[in-house]
C-alpha positions, 0 to 999 in steps of 0.5 A: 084320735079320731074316726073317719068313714068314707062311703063310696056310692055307685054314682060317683058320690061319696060322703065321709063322716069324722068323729072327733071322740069330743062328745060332739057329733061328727062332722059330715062332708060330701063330695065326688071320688074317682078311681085313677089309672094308677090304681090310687083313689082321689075324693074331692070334699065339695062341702057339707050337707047344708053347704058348698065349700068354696073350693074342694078339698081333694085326697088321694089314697093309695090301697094298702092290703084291705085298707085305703091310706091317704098319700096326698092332701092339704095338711092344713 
């Protein structure tokens, strides 16, 4: 299993942190979210603290009851 948490700051900003329960210390990504006219959420994970990915990786939520789920991203 894992453990996601993604923090939404107010500037459009966002970091997400996964804990792999391993032992070892999550991984950190940051990014840009905006909320769409649809209601859906995307992110846009740009890289880590110490370095830029080569190309974003982009996730779409959909809010369901008090939880956001993911409904598209790259599976691999």
């Amino acid at each position: 299993g894992r453990v996601i948490s993604l923090v939404l700051y107010d500037d459009g900003t966002l970091q997400m942190s996964t804990d792999y329960l391993n032992g070892e210390s999550p991984v950190v990504e940051v990014g840009t979210w905006q909320e769409n006219e649809d209601g859906t959420l995307t992110i846009d994970l740009t890289g880590t603290p110490e370095e830029a990915y080569a190309e974003a990786h982009t996730i779409t939520f959909e809010f369901q009851d008090d939880q956001i789920v993911a409904v598209d991203y790259d599976e691999a």
